[in-house]
C-alpha positions in Angstrom: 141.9 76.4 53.2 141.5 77.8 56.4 142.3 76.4 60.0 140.8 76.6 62.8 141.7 78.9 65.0 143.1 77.5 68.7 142.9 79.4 71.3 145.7 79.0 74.0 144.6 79.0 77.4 144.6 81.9 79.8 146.8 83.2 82.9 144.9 80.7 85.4 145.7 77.3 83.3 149.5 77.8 83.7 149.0 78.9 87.1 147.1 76.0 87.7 149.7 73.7 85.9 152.5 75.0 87.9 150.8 74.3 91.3 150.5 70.4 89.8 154.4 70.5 88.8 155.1 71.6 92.4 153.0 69.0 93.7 155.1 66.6 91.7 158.2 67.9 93.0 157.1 67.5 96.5 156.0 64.1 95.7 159.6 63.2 94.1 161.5 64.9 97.4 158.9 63.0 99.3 159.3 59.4 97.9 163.1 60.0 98.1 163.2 60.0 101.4 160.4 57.5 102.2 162.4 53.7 103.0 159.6 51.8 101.9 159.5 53.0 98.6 163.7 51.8 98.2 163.3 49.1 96.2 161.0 50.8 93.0 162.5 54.3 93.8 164.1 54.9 90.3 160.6 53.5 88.4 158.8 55.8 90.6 161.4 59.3 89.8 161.5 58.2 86.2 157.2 58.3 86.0 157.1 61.4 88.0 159.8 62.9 86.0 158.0 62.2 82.8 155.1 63.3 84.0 156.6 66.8 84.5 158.2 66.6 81.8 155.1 65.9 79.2 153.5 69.0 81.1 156.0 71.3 80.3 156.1 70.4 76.9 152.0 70.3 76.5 151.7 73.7 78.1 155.1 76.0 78.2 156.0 74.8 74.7 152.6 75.0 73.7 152.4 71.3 72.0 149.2 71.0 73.3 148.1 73.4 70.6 150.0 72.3 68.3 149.9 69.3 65.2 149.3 65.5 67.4 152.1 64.7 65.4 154.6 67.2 67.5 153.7 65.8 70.5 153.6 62.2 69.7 157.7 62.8 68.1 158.5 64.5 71.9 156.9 61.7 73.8 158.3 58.9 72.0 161.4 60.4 72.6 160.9 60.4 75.8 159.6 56.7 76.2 163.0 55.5 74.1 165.3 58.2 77.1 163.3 56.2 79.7 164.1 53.1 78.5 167.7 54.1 77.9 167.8 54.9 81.8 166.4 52.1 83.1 168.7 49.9 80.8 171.8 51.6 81.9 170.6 51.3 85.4 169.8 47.9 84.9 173.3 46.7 83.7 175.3 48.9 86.2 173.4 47.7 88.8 173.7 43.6 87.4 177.3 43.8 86.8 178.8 46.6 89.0 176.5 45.6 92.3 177.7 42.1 92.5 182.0 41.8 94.2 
């Protein structure tokens, strides 16, 4: 059996890719220092976090060209470290916030 051949992307995809994860980034230093955006602040860094992070793994680790199955092992990963977060955050902020 043969497989397909994939061909990986060229010198202007990652350039492109790393102009979107600076965007992010501005976005995250941006909505850090926005007031109005206080109360969902941590929902809104854990998103954009993810979001950079599923890029780097789809295009600088290459699991974009790689098995479905790689990918879908790093991002459920990641949705079980994002609910892990928010959890801890959640009962830090229930029983520690309250004198």
């Amino acid at each position: 059996m043969t497989e397909h051949a994939r061909v990986h992307p060229g010198t202007t995809v990652y350039l492109i890719v790393a102009v979107f994860l600076t965007v992010l980034t501005a976005i995250e230093v941006t909505a850090f220092y926005v007031q109005a955006l206080k109360p969902v602040l941590l929902p809104v860094l854990l998103l954009l976090s993810a979001a950079k992070s599923a890029l780097v793994a789809m295009f600088y680790m290459h699991l974009r060209f790689d098995r479905w199955a790689y990918s879908a092992i790093f991002l459920f990963q990641l949705f079980i470290a994002g609910l892990v977060i928010i959890s801890l955050s959640l009962l830090f902020a229930t029983f520690l916030g309250s004198p």
